[in-house]
mmCIF file of the N, C-alpha and C atoms, coordinates in Angstrom:
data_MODEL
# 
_entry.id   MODEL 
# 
loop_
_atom_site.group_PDB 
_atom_site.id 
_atom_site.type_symbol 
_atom_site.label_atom_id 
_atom_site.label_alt_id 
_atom_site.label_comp_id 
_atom_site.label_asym_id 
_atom_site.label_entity_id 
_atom_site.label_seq_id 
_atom_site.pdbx_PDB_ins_code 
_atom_site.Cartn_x 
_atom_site.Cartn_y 
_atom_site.Cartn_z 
_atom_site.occupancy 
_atom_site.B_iso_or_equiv 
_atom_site.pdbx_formal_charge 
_atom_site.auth_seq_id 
_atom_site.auth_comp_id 
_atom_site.auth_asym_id 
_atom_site.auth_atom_id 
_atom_site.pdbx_PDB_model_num 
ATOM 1   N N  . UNK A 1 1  ? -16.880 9.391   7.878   1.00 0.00 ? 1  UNK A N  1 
ATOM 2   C CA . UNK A 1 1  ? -15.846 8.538   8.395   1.00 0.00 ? 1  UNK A CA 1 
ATOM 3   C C  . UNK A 1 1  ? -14.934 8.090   7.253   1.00 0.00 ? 1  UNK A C  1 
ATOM 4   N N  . UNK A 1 2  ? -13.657 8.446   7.538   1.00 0.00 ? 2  UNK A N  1 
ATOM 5   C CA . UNK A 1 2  ? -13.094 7.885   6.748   1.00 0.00 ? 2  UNK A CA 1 
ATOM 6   C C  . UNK A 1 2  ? -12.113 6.516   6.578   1.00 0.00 ? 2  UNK A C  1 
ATOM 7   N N  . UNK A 1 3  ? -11.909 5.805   5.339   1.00 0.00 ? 3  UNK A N  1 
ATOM 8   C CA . UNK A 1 3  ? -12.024 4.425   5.207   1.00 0.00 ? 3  UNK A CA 1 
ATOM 9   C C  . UNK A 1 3  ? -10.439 4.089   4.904   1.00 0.00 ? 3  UNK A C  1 
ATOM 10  N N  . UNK A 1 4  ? -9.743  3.166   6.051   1.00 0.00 ? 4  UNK A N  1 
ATOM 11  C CA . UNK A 1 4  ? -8.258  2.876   5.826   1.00 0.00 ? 4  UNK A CA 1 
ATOM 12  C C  . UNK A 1 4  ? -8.194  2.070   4.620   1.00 0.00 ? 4  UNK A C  1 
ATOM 13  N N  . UNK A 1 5  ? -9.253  0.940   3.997   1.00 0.00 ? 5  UNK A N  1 
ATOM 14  C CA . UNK A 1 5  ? -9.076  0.087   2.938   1.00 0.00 ? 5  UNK A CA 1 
ATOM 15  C C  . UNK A 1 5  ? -9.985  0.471   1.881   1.00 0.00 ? 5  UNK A C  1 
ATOM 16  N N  . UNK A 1 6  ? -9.438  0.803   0.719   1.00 0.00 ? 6  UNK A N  1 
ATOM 17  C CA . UNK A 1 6  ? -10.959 1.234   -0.238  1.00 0.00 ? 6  UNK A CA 1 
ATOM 18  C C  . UNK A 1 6  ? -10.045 0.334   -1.651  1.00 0.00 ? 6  UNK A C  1 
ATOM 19  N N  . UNK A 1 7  ? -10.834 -0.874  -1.757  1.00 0.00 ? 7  UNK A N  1 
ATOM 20  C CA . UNK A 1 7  ? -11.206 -2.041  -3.043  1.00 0.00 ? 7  UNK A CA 1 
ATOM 21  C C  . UNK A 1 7  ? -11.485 -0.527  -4.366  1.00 0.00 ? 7  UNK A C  1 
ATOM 22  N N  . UNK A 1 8  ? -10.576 -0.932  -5.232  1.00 0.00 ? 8  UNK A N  1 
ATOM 23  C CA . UNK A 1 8  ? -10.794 -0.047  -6.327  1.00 0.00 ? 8  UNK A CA 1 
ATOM 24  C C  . UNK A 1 8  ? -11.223 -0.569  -7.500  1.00 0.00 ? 8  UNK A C  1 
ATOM 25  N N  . UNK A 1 9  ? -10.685 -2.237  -7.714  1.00 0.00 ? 9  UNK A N  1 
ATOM 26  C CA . UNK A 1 9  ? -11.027 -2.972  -8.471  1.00 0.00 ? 9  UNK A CA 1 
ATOM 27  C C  . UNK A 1 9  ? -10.802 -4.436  -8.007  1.00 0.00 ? 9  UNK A C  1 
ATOM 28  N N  . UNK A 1 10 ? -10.830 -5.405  -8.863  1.00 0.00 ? 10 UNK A N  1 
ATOM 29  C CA . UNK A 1 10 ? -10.922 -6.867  -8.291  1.00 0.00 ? 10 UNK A CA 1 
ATOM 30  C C  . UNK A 1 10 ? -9.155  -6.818  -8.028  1.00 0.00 ? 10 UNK A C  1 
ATOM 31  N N  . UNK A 1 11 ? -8.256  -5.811  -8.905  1.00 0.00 ? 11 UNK A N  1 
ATOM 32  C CA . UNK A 1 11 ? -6.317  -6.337  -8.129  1.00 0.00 ? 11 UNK A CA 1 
ATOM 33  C C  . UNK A 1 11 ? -6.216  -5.091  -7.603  1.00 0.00 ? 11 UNK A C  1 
ATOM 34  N N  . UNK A 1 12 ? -6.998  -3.871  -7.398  1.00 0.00 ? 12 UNK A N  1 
ATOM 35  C CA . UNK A 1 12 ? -6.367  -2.873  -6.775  1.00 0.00 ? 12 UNK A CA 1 
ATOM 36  C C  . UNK A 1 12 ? -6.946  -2.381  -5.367  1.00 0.00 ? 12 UNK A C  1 
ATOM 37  N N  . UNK A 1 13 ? -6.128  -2.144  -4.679  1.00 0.00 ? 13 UNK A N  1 
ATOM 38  C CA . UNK A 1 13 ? -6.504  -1.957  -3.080  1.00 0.00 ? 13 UNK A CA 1 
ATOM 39  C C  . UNK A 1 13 ? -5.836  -0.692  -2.444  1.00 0.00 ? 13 UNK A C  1 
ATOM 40  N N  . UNK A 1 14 ? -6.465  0.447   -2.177  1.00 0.00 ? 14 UNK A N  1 
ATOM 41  C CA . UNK A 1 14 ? -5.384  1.657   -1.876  1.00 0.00 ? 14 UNK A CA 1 
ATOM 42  C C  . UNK A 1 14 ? -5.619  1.834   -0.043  1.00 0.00 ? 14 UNK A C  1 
ATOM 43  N N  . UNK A 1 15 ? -4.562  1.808   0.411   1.00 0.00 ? 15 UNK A N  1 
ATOM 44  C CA . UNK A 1 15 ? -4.550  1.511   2.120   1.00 0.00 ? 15 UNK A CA 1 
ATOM 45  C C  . UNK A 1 15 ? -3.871  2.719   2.505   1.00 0.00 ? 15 UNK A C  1 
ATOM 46  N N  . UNK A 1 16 ? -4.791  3.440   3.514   1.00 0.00 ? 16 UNK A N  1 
ATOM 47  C CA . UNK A 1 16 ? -4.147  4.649   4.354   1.00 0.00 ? 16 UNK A CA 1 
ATOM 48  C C  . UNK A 1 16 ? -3.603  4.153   5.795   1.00 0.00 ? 16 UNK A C  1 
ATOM 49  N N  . UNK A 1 17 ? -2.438  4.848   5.565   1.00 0.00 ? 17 UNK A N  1 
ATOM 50  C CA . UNK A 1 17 ? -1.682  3.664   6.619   1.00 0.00 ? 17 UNK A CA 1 
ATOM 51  C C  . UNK A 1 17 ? -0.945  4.939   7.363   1.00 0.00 ? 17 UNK A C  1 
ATOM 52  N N  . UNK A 1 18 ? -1.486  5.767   7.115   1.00 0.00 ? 18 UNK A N  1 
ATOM 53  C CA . UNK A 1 18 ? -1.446  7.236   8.042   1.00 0.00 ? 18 UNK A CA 1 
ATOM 54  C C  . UNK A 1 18 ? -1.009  6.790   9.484   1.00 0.00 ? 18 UNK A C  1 
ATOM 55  N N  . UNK A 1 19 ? -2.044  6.858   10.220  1.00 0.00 ? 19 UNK A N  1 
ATOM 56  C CA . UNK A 1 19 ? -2.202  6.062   11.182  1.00 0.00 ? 19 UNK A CA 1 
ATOM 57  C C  . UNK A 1 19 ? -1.456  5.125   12.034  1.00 0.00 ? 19 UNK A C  1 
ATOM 58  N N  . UNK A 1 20 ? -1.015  4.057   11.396  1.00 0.00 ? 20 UNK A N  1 
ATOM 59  C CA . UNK A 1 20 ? -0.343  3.276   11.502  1.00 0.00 ? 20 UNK A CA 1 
ATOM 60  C C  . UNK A 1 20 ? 1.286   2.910   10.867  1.00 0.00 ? 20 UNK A C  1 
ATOM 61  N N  . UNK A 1 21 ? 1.507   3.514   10.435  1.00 0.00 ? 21 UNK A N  1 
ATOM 62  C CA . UNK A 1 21 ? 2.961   3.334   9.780   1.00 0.00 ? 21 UNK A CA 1 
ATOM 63  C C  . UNK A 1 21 ? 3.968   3.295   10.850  1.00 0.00 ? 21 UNK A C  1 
ATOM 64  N N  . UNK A 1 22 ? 3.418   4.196   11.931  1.00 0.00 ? 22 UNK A N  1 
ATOM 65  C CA . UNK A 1 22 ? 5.063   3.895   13.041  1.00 0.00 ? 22 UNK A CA 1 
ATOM 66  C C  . UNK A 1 22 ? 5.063   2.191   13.489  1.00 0.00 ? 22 UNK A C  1 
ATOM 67  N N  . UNK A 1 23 ? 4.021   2.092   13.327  1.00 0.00 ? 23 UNK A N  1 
ATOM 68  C CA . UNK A 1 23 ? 3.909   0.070   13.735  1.00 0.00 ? 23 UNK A CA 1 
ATOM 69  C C  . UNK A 1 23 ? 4.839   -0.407  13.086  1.00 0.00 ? 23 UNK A C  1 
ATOM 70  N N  . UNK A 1 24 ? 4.994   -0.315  11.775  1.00 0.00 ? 24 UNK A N  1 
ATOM 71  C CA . UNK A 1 24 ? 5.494   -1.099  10.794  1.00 0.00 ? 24 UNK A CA 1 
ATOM 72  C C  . UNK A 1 24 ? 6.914   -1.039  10.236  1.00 0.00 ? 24 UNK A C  1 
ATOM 73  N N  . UNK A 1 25 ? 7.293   0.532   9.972   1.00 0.00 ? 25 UNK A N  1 
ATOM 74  C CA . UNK A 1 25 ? 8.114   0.941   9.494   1.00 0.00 ? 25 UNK A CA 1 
ATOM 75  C C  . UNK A 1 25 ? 8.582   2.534   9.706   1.00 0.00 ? 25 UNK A C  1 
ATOM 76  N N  . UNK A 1 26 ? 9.536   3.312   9.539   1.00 0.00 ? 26 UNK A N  1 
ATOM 77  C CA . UNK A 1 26 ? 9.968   4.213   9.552   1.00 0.00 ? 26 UNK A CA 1 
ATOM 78  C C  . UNK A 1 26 ? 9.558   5.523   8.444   1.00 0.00 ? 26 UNK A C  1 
ATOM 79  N N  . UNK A 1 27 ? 9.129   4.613   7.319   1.00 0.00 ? 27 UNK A N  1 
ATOM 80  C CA . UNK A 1 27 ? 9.189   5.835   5.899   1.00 0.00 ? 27 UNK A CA 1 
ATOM 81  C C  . UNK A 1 27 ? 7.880   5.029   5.562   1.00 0.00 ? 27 UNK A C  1 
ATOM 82  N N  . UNK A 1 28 ? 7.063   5.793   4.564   1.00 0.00 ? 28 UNK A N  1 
ATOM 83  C CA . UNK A 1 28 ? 6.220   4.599   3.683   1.00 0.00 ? 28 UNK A CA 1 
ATOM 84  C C  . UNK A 1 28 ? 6.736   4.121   3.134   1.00 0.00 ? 28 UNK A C  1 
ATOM 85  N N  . UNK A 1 29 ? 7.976   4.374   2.258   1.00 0.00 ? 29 UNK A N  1 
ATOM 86  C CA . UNK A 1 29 ? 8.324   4.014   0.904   1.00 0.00 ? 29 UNK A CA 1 
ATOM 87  C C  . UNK A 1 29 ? 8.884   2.319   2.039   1.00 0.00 ? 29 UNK A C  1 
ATOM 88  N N  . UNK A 1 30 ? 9.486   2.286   3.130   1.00 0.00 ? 30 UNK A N  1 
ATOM 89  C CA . UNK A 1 30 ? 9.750   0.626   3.899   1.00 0.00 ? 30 UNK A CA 1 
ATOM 90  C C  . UNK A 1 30 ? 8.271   0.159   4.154   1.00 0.00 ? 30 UNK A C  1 
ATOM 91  N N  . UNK A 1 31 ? 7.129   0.927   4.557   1.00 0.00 ? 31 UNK A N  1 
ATOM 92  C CA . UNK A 1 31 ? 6.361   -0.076  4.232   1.00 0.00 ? 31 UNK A CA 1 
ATOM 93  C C  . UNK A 1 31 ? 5.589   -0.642  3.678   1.00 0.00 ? 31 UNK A C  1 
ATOM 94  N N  . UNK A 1 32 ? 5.529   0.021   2.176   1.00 0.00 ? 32 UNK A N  1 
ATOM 95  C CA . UNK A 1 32 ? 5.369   -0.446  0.669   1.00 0.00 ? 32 UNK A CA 1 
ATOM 96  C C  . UNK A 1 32 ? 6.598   -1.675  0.318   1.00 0.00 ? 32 UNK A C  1 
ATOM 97  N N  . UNK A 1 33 ? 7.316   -1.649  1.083   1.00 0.00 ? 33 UNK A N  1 
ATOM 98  C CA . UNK A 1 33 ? 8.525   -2.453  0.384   1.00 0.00 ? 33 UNK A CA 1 
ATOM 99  C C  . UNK A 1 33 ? 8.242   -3.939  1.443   1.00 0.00 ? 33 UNK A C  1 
ATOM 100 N N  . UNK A 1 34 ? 7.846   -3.987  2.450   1.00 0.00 ? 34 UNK A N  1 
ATOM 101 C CA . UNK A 1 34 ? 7.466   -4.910  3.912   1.00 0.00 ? 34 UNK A CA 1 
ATOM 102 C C  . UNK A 1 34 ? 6.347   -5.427  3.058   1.00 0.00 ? 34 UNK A C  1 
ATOM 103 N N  . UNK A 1 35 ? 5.235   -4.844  2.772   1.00 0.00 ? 35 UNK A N  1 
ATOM 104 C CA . UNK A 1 35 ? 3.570   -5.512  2.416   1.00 0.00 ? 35 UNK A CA 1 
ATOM 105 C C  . UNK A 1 35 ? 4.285   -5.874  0.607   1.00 0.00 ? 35 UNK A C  1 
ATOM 106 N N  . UNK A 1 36 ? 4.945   -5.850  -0.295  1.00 0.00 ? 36 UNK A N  1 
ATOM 107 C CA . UNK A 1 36 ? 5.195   -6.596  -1.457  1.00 0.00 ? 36 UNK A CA 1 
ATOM 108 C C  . UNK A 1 36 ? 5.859   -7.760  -0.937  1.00 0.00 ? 36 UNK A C  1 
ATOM 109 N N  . UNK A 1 37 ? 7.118   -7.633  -0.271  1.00 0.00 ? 37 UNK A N  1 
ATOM 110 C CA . UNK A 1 37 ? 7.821   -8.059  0.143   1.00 0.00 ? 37 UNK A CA 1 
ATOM 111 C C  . UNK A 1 37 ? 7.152   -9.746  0.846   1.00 0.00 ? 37 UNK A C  1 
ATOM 112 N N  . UNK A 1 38 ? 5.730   -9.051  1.701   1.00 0.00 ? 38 UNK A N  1 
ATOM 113 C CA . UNK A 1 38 ? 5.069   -10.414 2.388   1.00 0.00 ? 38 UNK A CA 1 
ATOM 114 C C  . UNK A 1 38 ? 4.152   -10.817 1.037   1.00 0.00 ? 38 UNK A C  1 
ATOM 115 N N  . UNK A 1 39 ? 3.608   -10.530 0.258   1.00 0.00 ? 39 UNK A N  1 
ATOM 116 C CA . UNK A 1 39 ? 2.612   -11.423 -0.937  1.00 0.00 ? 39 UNK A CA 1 
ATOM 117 C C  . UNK A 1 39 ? 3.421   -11.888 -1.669  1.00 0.00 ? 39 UNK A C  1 
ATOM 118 N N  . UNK A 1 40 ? 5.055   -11.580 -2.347  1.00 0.00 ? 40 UNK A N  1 
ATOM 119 C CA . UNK A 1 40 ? 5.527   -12.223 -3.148  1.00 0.00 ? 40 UNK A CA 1 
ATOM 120 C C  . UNK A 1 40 ? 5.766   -13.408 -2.058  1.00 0.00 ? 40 UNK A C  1 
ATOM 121 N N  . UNK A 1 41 ? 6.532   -13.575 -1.055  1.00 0.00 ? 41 UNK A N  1 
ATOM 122 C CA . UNK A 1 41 ? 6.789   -14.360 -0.310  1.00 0.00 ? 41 UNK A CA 1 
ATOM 123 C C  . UNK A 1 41 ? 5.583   -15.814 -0.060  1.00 0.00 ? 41 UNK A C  1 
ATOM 124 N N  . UNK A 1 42 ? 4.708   -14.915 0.369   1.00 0.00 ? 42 UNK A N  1 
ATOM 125 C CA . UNK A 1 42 ? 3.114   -15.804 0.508   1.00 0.00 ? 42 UNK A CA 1 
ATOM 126 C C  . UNK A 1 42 ? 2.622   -16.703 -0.727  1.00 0.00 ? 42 UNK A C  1 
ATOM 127 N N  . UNK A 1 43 ? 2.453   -15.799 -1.721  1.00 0.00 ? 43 UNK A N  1 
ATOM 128 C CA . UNK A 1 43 ? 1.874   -16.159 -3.075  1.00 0.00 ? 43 UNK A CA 1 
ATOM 129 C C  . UNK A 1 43 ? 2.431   -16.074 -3.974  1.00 0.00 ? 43 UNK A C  1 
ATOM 130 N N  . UNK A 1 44 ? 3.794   -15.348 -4.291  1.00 0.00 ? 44 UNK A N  1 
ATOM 131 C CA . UNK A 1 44 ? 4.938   -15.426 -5.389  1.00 0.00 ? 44 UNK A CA 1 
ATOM 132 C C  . UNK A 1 44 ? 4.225   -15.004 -6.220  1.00 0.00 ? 44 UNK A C  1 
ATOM 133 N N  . UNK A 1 45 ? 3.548   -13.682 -6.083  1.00 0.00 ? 45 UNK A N  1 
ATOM 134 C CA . UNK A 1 45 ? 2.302   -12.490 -7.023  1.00 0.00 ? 45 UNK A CA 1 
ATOM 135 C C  . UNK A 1 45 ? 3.758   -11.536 -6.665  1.00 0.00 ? 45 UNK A C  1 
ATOM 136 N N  . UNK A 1 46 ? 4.605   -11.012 -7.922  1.00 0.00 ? 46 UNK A N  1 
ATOM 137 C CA . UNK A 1 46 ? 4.972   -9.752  -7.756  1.00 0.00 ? 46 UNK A CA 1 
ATOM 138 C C  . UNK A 1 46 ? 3.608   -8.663  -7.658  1.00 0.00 ? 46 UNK A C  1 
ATOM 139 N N  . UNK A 1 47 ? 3.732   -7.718  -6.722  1.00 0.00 ? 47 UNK A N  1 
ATOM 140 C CA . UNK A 1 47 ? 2.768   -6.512  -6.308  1.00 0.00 ? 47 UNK A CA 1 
ATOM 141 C C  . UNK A 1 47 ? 3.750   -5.352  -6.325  1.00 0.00 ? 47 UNK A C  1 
ATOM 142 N N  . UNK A 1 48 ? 2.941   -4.239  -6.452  1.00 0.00 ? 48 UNK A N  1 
ATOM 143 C CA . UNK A 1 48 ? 3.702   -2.969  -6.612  1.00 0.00 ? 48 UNK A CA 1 
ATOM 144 C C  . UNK A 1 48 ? 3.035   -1.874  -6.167  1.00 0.00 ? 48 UNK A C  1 
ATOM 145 N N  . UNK A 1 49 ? 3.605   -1.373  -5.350  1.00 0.00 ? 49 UNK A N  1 
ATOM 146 C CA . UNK A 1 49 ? 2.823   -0.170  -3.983  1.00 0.00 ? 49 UNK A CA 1 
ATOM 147 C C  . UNK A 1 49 ? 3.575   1.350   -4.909  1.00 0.00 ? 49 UNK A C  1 
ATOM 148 N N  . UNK A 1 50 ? 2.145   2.405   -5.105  1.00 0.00 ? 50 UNK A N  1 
ATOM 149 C CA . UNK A 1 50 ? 2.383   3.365   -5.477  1.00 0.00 ? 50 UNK A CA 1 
ATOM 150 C C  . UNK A 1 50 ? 2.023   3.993   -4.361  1.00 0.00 ? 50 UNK A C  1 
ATOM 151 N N  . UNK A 1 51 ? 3.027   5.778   -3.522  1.00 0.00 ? 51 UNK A N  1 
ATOM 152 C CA . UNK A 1 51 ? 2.515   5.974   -2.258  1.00 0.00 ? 51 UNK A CA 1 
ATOM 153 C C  . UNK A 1 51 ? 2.214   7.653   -3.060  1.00 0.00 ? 51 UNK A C  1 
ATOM 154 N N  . UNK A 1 52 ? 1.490   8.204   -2.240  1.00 0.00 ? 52 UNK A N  1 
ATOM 155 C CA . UNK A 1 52 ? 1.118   9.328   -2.607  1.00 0.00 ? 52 UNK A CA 1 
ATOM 156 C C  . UNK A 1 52 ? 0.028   9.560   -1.347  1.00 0.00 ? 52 UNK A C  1 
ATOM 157 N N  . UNK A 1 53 ? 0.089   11.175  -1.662  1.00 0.00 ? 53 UNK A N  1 
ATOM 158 C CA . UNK A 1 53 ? -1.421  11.890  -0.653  1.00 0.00 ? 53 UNK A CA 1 
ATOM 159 C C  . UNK A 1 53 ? -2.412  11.744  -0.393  1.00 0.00 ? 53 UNK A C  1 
ATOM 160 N N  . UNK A 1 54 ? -2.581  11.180  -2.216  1.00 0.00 ? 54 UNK A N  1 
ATOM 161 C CA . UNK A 1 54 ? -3.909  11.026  -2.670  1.00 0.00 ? 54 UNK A CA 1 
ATOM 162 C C  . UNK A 1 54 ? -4.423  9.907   -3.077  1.00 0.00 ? 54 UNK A C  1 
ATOM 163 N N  . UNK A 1 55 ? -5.758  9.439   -3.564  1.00 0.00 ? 55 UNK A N  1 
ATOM 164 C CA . UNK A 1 55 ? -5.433  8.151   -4.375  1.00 0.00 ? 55 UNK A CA 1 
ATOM 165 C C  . UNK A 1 55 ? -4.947  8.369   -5.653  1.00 0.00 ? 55 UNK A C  1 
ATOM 166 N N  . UNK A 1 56 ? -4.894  9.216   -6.788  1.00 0.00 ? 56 UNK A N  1 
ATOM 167 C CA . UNK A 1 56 ? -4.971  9.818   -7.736  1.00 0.00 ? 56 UNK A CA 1 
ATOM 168 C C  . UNK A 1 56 ? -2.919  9.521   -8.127  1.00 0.00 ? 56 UNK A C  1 
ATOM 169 N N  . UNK A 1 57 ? -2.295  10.415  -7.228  1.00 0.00 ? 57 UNK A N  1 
ATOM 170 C CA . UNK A 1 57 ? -1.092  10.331  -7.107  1.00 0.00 ? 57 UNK A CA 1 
ATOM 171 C C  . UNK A 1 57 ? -0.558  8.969   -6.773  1.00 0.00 ? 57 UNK A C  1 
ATOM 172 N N  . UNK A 1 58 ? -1.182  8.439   -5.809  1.00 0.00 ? 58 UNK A N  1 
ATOM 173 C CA . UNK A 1 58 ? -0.711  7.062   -5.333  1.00 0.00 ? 58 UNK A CA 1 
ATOM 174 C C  . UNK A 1 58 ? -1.136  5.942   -6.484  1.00 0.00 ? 58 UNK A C  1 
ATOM 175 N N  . UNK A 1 59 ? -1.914  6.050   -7.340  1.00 0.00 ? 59 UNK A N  1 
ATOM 176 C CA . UNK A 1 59 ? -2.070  5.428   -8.753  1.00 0.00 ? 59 UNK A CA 1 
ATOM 177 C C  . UNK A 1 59 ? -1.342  5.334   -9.626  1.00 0.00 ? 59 UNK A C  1 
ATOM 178 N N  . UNK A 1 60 ? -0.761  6.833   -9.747  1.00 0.00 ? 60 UNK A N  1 
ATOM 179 C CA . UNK A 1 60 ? 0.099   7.107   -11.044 1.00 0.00 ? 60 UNK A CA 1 
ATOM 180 C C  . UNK A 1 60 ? 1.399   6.824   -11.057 1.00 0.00 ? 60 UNK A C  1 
ATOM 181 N N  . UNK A 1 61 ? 2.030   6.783   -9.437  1.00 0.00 ? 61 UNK A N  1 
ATOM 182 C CA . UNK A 1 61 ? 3.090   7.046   -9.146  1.00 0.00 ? 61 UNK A CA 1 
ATOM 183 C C  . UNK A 1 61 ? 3.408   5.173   -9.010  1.00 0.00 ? 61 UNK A C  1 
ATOM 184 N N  . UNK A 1 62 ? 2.534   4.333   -9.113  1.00 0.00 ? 62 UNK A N  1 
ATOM 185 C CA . UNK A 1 62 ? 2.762   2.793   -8.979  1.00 0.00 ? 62 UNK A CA 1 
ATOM 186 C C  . UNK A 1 62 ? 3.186   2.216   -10.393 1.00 0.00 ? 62 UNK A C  1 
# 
């Protein structure tokens, strides 16, 4: 089974949003920009969404 939220470390969180992206937004790259967009707002934590295939890519590319 595979896992939409996988904890990578105590600040990193990689979310497959496969699935779900027509909910939210049109492209990933809007809803990487929607989920920073709500924690700076919330907690005034700049965050920064790397998107990719993989986790590997989606790491490097953040």
């Amino acid at each position: 089974m595979r896992q939409d939220f996988h904890t990578y470390s105590s600040n990193r969180l990689f979310i497959n949003a496969t699935a779900s992206l027509h909910l939210f937004a049109k492209t990933p790259e809007e809803t990487a920009h929607k989920i920073t967009n709500e924690i700076y707002h919330k907690i005034r934590l700049k965050a920064v969404a790397g998107i990719g295939p993989n986790l590997l890519l989606a790491k490097v590319s953040a």
